[in-house]
N, CA, C and O atoms as a GROMACS GRO file, in nm:
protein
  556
    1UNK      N    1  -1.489  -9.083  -3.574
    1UNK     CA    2  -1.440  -8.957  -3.624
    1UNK      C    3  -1.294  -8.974  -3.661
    1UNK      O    4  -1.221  -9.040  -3.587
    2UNK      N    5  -1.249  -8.918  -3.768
    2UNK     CA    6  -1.101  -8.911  -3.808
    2UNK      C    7  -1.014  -8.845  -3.777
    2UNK      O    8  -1.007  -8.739  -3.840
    3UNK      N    9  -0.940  -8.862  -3.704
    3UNK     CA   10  -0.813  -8.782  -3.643
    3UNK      C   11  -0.776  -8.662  -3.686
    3UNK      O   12  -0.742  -8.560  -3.626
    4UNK      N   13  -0.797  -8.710  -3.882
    4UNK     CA   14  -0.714  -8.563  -3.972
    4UNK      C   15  -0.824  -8.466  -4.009
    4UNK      O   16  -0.800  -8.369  -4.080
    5UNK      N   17  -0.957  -8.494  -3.959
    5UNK     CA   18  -1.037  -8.358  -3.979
    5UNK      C   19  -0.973  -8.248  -3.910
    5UNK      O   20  -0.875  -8.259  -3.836
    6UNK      N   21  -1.034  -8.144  -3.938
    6UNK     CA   22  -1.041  -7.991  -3.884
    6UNK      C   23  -1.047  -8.015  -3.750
    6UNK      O   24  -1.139  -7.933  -3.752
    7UNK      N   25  -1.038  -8.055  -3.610
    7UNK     CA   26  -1.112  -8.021  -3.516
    7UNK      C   27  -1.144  -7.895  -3.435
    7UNK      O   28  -1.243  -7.892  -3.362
    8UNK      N   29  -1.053  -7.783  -3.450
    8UNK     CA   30  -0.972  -7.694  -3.362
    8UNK      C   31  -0.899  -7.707  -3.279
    8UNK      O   32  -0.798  -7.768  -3.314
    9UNK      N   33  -0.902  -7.671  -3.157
    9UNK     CA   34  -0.749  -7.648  -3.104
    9UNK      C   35  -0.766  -7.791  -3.039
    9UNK      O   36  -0.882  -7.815  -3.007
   10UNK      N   37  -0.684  -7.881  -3.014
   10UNK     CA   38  -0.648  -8.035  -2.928
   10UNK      C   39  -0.616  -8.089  -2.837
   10UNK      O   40  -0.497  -8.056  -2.839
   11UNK      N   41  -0.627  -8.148  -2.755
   11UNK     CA   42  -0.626  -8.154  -2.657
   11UNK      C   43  -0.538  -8.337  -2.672
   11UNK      O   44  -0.605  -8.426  -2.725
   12UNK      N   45  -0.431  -8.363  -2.633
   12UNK     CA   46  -0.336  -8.506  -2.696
   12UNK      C   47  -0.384  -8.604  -2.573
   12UNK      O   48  -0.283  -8.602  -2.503
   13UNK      N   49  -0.450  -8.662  -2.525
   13UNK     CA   50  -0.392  -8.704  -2.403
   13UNK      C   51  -0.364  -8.915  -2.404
   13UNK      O   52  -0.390  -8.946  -2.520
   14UNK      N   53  -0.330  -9.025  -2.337
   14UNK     CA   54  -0.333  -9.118  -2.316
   14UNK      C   55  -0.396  -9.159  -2.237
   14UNK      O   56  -0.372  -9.119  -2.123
   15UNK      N   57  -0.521  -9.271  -2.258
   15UNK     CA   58  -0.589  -9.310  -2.158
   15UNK      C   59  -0.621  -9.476  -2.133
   15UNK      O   60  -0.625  -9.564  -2.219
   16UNK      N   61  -0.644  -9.488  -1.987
   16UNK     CA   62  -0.621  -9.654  -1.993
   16UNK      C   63  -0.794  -9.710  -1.962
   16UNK      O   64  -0.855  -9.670  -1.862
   17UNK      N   65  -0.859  -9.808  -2.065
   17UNK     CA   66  -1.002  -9.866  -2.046
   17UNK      C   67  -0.959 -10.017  -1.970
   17UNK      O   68  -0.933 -10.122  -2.029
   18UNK      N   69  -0.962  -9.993  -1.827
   18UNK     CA   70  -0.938 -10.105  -1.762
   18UNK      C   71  -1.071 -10.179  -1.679
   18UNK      O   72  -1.119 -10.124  -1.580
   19UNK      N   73  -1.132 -10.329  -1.738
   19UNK     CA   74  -1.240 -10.393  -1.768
   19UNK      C   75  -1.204 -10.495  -1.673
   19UNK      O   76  -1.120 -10.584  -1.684
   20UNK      N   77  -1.295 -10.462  -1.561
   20UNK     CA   78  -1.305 -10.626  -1.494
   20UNK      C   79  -1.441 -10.675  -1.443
   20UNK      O   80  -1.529 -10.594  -1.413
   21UNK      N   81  -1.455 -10.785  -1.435
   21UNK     CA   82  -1.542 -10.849  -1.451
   21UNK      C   83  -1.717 -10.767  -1.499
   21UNK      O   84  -1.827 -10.758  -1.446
   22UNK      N   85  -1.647 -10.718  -1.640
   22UNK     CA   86  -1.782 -10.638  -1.727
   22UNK      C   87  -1.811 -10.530  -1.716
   22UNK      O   88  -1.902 -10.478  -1.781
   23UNK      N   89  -1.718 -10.450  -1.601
   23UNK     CA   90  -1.752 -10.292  -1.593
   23UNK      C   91  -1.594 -10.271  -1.624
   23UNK      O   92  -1.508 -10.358  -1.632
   24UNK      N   93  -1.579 -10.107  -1.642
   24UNK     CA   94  -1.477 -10.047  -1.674
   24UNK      C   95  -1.478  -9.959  -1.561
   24UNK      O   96  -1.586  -9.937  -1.507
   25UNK      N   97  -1.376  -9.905  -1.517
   25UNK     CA   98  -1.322  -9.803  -1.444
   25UNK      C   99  -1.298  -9.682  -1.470
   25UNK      O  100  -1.201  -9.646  -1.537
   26UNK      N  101  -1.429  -9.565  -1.393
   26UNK     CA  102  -1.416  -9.472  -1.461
   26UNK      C  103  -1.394  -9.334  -1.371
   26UNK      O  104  -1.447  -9.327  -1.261
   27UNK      N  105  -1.320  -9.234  -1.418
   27UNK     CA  106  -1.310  -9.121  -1.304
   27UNK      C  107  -1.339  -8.982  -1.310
   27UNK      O  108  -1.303  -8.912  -1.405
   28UNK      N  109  -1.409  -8.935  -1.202
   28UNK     CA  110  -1.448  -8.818  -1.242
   28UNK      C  111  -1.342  -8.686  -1.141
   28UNK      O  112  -1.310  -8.678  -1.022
   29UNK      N  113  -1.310  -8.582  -1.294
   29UNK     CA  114  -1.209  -8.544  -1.180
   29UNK      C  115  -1.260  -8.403  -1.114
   29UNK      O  116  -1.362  -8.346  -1.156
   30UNK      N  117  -1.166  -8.344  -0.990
   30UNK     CA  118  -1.264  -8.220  -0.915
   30UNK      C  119  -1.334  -8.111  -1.014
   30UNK      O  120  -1.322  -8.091  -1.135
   31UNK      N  121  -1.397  -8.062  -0.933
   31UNK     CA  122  -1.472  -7.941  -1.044
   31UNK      C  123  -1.554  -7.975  -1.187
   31UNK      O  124  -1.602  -7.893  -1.265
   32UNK      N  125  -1.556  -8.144  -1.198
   32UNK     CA  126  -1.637  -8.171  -1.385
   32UNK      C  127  -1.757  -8.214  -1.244
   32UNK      O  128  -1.781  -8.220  -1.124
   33UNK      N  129  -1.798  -8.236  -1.387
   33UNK     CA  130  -1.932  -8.371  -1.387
   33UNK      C  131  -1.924  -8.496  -1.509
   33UNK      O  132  -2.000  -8.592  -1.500
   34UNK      N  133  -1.854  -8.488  -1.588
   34UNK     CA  134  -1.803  -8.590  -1.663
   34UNK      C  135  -1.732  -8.720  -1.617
   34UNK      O  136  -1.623  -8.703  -1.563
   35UNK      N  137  -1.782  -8.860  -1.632
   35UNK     CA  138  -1.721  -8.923  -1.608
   35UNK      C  139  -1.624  -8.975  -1.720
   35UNK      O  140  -1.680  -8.976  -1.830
   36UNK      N  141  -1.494  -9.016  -1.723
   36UNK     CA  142  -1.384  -8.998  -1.816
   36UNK      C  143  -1.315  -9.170  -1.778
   36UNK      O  144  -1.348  -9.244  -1.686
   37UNK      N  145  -1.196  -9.195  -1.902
   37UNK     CA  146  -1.136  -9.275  -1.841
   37UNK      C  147  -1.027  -9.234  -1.750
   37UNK      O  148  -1.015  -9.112  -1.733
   38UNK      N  149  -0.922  -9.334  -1.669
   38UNK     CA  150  -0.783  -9.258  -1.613
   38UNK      C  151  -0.758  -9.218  -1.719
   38UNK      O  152  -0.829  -9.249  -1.815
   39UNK      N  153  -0.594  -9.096  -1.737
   39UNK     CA  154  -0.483  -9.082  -1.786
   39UNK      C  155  -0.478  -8.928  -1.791
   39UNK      O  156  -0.525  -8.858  -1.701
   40UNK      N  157  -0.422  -8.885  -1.895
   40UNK     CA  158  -0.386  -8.760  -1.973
   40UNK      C  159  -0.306  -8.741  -2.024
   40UNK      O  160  -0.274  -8.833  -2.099
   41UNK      N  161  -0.216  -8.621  -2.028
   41UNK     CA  162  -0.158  -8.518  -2.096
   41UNK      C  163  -0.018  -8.597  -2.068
   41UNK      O  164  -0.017  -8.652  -1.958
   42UNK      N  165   0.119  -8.617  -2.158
   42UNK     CA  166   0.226  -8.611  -2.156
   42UNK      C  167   0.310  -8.495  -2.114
   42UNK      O  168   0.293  -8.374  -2.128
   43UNK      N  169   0.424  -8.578  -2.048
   43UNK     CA  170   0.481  -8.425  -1.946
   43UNK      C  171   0.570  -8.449  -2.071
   43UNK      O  172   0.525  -8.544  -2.135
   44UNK      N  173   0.720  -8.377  -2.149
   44UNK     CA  174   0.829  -8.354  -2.227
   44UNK      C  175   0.916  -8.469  -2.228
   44UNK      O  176   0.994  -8.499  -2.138
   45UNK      N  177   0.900  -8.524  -2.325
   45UNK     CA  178   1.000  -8.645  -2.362
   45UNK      C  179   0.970  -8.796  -2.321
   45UNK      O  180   1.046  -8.893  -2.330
   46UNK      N  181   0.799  -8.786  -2.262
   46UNK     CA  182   0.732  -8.918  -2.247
   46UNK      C  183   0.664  -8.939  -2.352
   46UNK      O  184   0.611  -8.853  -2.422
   47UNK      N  185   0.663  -9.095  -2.375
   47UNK     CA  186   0.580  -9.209  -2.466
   47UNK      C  187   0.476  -9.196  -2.372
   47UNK      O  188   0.456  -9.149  -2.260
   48UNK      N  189   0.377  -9.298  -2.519
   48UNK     CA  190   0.305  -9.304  -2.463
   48UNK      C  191   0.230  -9.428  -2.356
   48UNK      O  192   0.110  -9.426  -2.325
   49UNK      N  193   0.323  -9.522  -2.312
   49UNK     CA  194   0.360  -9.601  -2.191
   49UNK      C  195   0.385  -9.524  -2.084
   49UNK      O  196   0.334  -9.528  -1.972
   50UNK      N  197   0.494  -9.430  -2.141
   50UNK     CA  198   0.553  -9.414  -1.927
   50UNK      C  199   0.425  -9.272  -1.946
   50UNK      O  200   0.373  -9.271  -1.834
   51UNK      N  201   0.370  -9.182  -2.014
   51UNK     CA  202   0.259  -9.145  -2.013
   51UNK      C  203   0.122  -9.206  -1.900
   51UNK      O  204   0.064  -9.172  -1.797
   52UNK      N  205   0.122  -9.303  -1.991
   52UNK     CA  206  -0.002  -9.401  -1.922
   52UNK      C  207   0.048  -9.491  -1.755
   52UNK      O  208  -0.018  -9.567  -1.685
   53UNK      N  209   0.169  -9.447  -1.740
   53UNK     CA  210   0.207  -9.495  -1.597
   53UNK      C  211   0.227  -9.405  -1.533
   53UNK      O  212   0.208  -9.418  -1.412
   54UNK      N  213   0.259  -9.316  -1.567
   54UNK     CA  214   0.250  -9.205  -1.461
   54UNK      C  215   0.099  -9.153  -1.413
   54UNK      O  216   0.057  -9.151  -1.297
   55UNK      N  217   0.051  -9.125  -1.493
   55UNK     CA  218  -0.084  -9.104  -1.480
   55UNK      C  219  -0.196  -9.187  -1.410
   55UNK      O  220  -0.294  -9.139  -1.353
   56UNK      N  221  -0.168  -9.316  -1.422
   56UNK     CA  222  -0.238  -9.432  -1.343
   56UNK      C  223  -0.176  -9.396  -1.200
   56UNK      O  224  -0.233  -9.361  -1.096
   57UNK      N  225  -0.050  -9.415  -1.227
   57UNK     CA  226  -0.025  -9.415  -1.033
   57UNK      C  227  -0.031  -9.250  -0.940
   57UNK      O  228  -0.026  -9.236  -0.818
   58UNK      N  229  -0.041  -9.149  -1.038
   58UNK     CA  230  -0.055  -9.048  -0.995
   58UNK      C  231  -0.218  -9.022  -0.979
   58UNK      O  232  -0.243  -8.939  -0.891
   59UNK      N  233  -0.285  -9.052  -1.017
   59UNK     CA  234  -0.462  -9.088  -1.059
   59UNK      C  235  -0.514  -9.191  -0.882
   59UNK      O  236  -0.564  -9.172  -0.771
   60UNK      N  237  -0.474  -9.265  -0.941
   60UNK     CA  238  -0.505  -9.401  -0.889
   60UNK      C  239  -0.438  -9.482  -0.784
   60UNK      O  240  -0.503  -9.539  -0.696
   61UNK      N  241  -0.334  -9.486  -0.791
   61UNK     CA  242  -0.168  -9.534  -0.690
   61UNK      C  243  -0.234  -9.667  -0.779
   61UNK      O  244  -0.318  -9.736  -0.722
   62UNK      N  245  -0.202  -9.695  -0.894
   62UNK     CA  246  -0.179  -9.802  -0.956
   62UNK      C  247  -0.155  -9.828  -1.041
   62UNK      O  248  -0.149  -9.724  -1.107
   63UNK      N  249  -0.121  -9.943  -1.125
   63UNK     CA  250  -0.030  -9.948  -1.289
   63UNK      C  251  -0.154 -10.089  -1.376
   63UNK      O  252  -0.255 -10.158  -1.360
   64UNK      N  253  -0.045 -10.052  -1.467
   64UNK     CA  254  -0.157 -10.228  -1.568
   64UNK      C  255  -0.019 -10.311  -1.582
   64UNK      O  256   0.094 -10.263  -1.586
   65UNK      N  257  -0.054 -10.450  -1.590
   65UNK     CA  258   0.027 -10.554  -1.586
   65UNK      C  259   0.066 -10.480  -1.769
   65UNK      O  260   0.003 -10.452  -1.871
   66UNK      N  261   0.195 -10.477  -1.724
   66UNK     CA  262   0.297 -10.507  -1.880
   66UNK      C  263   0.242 -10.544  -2.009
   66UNK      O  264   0.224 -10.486  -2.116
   67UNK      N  265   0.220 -10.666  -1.960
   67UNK     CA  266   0.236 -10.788  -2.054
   67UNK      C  267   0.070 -10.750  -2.082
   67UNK      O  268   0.043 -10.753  -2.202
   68UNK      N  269  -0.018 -10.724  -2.014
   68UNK     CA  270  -0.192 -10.718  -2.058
   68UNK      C  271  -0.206 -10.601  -2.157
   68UNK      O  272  -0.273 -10.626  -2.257
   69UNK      N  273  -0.142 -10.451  -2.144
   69UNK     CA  274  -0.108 -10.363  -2.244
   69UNK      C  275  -0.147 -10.338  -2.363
   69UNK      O  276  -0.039 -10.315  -2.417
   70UNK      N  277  -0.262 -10.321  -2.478
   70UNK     CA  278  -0.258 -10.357  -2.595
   70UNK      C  279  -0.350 -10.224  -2.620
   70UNK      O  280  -0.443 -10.188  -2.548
   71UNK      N  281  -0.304 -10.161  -2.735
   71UNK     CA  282  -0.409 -10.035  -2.808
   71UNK      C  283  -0.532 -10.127  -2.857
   71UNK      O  284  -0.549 -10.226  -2.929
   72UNK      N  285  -0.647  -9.998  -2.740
   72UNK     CA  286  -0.754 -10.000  -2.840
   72UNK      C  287  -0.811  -9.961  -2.955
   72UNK      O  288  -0.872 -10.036  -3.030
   73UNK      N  289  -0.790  -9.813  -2.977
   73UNK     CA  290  -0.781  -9.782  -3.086
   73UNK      C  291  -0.737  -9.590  -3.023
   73UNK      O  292  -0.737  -9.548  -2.908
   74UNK      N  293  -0.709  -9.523  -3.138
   74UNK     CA  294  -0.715  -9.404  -3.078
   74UNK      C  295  -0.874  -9.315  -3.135
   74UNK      O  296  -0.951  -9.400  -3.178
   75UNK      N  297  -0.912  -9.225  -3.141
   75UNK     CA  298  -1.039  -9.170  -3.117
   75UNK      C  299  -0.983  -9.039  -3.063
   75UNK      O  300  -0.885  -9.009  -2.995
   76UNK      N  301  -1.111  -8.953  -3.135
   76UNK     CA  302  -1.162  -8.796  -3.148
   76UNK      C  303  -1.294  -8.788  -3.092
   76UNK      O  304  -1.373  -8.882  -3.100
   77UNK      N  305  -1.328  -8.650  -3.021
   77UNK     CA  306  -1.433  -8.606  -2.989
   77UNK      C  307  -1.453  -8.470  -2.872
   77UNK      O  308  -1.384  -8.456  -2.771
   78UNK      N  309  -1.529  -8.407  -2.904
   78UNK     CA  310  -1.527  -8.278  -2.839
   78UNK      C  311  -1.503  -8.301  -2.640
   78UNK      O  312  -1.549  -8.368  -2.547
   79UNK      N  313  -1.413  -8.205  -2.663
   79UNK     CA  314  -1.396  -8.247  -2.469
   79UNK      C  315  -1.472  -8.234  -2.418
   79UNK      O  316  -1.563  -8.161  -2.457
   80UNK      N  317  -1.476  -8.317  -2.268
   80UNK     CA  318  -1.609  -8.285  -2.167
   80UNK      C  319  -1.635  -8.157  -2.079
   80UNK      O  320  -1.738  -8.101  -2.041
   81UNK      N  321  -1.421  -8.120  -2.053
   81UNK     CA  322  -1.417  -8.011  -2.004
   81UNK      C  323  -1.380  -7.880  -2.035
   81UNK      O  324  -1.388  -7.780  -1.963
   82UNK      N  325  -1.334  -7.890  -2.168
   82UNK     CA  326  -1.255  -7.778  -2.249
   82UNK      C  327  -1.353  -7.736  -2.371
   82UNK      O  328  -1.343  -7.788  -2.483
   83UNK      N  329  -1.442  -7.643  -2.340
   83UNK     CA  330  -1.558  -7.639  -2.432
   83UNK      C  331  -1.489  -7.529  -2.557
   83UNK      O  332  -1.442  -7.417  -2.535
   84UNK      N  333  -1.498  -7.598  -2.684
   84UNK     CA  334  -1.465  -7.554  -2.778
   84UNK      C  335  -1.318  -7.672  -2.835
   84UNK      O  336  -1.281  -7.671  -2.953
   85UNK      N  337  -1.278  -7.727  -2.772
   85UNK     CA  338  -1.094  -7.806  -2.791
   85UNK      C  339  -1.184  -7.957  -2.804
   85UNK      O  340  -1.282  -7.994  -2.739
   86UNK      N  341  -1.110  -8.022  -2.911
   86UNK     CA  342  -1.128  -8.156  -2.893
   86UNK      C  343  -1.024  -8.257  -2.829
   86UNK      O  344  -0.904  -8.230  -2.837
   87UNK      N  345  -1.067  -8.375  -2.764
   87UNK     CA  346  -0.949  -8.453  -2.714
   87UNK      C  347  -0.922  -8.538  -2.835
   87UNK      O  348  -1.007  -8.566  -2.919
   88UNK      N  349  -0.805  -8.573  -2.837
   88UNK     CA  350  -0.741  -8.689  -2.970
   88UNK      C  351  -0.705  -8.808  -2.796
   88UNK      O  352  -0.678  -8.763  -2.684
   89UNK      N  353  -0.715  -8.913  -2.823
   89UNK     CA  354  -0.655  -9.034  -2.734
   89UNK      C  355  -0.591  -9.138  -2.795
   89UNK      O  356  -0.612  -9.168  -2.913
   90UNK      N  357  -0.506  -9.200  -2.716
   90UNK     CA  358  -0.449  -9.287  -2.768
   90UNK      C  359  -0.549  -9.365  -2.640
   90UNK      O  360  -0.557  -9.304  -2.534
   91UNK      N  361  -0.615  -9.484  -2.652
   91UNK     CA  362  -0.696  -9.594  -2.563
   91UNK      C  363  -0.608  -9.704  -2.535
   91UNK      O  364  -0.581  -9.792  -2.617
   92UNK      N  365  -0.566  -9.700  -2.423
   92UNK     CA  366  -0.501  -9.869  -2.428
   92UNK      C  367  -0.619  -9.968  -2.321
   92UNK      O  368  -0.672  -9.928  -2.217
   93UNK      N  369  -0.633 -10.083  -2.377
   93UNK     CA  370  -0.638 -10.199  -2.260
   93UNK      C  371  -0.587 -10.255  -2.166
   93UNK      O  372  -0.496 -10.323  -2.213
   94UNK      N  373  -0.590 -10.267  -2.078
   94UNK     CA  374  -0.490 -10.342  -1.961
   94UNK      C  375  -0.584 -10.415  -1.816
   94UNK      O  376  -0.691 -10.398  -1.758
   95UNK      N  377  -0.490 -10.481  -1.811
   95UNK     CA  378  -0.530 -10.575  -1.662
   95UNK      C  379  -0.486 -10.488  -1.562
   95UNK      O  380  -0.367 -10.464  -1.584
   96UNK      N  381  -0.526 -10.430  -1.462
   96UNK     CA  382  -0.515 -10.376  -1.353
   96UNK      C  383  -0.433 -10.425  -1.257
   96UNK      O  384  -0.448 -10.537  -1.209
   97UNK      N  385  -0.338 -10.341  -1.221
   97UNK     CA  386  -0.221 -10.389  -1.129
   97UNK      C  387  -0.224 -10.337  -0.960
   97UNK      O  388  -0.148 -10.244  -0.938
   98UNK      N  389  -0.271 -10.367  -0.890
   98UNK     CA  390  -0.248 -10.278  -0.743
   98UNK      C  391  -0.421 -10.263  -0.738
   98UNK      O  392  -0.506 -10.311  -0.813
   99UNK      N  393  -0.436 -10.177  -0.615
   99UNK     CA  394  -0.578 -10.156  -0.584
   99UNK      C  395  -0.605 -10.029  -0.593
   99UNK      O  396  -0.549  -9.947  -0.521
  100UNK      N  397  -0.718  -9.986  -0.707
  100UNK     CA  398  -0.701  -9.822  -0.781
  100UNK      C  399  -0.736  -9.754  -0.580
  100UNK      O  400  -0.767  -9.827  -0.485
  101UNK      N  401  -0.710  -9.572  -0.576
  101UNK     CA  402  -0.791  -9.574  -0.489
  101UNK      C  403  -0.778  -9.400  -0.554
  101UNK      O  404  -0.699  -9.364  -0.642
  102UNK      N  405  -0.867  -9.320  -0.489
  102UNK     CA  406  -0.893  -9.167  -0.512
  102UNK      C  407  -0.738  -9.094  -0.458
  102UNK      O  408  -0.714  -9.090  -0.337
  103UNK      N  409  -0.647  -9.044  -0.552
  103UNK     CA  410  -0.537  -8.937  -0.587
  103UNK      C  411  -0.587  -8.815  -0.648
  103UNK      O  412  -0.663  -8.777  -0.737
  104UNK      N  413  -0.507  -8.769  -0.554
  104UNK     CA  414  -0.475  -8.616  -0.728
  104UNK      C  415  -0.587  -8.553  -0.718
  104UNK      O  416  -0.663  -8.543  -0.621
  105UNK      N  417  -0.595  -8.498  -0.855
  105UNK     CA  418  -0.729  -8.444  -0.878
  105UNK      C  419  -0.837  -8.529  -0.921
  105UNK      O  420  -0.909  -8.480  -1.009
  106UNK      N  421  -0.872  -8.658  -0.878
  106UNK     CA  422  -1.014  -8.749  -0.911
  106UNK      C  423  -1.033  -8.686  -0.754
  106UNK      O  424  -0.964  -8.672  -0.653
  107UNK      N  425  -1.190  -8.652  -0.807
  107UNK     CA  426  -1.291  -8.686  -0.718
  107UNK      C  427  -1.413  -8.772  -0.659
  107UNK      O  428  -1.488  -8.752  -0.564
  108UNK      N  429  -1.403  -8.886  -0.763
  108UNK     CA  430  -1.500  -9.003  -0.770
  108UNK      C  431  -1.447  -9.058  -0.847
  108UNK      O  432  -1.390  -9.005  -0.943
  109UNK      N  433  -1.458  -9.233  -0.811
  109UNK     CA  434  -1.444  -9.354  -0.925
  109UNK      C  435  -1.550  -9.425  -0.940
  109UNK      O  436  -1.617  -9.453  -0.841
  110UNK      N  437  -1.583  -9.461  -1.047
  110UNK     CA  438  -1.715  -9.517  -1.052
  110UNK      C  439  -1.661  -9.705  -1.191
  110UNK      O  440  -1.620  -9.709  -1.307
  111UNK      N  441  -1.701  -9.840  -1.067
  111UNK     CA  442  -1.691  -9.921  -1.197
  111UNK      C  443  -1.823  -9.918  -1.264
  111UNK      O  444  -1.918  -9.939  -1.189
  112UNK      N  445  -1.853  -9.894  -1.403
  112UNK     CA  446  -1.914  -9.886  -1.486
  112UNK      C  447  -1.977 -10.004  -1.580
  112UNK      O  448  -1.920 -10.055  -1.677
  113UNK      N  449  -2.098 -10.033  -1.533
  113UNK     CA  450  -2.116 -10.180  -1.610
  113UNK      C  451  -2.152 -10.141  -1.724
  113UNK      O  452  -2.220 -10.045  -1.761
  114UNK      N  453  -2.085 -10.247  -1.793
  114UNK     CA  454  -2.050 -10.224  -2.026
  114UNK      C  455  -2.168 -10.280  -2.049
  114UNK      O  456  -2.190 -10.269  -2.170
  115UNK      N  457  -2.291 -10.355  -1.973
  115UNK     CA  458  -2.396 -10.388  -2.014
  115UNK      C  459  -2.519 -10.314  -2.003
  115UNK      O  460  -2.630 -10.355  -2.038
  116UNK      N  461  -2.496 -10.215  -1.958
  116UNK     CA  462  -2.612 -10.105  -1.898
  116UNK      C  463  -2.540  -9.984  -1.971
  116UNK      O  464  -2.424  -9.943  -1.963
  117UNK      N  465  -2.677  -9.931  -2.062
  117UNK     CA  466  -2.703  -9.814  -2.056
  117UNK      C  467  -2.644  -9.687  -1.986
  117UNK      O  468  -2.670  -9.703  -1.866
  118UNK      N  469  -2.574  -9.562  -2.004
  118UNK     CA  470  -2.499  -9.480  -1.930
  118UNK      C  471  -2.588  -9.473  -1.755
  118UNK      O  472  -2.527  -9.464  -1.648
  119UNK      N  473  -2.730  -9.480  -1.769
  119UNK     CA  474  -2.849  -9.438  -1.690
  119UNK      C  475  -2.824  -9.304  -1.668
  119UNK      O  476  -2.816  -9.235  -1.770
  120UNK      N  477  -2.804  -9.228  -1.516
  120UNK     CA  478  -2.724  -9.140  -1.422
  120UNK      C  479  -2.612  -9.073  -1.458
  120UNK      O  480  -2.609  -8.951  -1.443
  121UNK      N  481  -2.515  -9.136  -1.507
  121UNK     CA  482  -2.378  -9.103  -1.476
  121UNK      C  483  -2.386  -9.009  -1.620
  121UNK      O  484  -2.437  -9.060  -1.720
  122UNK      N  485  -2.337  -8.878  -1.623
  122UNK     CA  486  -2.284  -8.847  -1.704
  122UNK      C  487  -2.147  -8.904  -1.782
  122UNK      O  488  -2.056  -8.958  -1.719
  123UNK      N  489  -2.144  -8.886  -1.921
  123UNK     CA  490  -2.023  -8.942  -1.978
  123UNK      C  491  -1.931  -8.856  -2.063
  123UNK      O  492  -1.989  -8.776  -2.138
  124UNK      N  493  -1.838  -8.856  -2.065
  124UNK     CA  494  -1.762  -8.805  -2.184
  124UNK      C  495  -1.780  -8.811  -2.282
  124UNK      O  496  -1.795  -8.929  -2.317
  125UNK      N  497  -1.792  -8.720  -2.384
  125UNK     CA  498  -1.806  -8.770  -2.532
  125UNK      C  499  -1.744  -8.848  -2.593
  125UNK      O  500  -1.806  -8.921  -2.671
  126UNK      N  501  -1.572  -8.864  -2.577
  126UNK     CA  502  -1.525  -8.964  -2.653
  126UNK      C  503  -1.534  -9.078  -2.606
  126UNK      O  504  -1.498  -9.177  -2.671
  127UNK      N  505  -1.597  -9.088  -2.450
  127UNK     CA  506  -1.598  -9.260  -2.374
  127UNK      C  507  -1.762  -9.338  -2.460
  127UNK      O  508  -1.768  -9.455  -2.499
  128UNK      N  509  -1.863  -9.246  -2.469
  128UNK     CA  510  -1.997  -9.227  -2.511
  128UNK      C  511  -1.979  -9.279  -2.652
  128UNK      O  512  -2.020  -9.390  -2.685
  129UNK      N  513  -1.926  -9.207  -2.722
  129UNK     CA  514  -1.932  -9.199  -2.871
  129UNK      C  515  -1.858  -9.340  -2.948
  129UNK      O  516  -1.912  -9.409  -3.034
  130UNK      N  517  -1.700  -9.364  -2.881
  130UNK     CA  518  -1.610  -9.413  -2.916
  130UNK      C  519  -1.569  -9.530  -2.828
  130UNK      O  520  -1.573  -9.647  -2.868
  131UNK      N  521  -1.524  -9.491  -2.694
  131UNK     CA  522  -1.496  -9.616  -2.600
  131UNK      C  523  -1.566  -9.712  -2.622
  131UNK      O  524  -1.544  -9.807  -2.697
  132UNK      N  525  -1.701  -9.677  -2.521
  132UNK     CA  526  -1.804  -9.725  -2.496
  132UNK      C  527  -1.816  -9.898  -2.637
  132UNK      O  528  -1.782 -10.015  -2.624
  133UNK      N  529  -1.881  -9.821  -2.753
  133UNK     CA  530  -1.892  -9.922  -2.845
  133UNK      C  531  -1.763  -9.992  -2.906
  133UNK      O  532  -1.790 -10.093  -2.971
  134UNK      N  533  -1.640  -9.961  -2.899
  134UNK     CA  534  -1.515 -10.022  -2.925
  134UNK      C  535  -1.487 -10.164  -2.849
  134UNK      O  536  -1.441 -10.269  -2.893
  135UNK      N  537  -1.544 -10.119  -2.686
  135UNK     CA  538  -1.531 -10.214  -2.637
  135UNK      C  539  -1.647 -10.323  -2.616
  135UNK      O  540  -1.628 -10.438  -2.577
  136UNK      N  541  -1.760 -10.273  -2.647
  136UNK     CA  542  -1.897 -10.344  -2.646
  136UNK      C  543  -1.836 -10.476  -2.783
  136UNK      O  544  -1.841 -10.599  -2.780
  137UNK      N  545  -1.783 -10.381  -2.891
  137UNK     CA  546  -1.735 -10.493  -3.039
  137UNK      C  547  -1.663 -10.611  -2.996
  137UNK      O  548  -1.691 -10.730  -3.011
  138UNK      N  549  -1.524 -10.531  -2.914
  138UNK     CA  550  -1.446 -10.622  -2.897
  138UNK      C  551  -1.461 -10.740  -2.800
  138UNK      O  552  -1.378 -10.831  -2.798
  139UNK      N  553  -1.571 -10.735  -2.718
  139UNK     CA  554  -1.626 -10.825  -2.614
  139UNK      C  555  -1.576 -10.836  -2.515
  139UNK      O  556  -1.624 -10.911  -2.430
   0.00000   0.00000   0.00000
């Protein structure tokens, strides 16, 4: 989906697809049933780095190595939790720094194997639609 369509109202957020050994890391936060990647919303006068670090260690109590860092792509699609708003993302890749564990508002982490089928788990639309096969391409 293209960024510059119509979507209605938007939802901006930064999110990190962090892949180890073939599953991704995924979180579901209180009150959804959607499983999502980390991140979100920018607080006033953050990039979208210290974005994606705050959010990991406020999420997770953890960061991505620096140097591993690289956009996946960014991506559109109707939110999981804001019915009617679409999310826009910026996706980054990264190597996982520290040992994720349940913060904040996650209420479940789930690693997610990239070779299986969603089965069970509910998904987000833009992880479903967009993640999901971005990273299946990129291997």
């Amino acid at each position: 989906m293209s960024l510059s369509q119509d979507l209605g109202p938007v939802i901006r957020v930064v999110s990190a697809a962090i892949v180890r050994e073939g599953a991704l890391l995924l979180v579901r936060k209180r009150g959804t049933d959607a499983f999502m990647l980390p991140g979100g919303k920018a607080e006033p006068g953050e990039d979208e780095a210290a974005t994606l670090r705050r959010e990991l260690d406020e999420e997770l109590g953890c960061g991505l190595h620096p140097e591993s860092v690289a956009l996946l792509g960014r991506f559109a699609a109707p939110a999981a939790n804001e019915p009617g708003f679409t999310v826009q993302s910026a996706v980054y890749r990264g190597r996982l720094e520290g040992r994720p564990a349940i913060r904040a508002e996650i209420a479940q982490m789930l690693w997610f194997d990239l070779r299986a089928s969603h089965g069970e788990a509910v998904l987000a639309p833009l992880l479903r639609l967009h993640v999901l096969p971005a990273l299946r391409q990129a291997g």
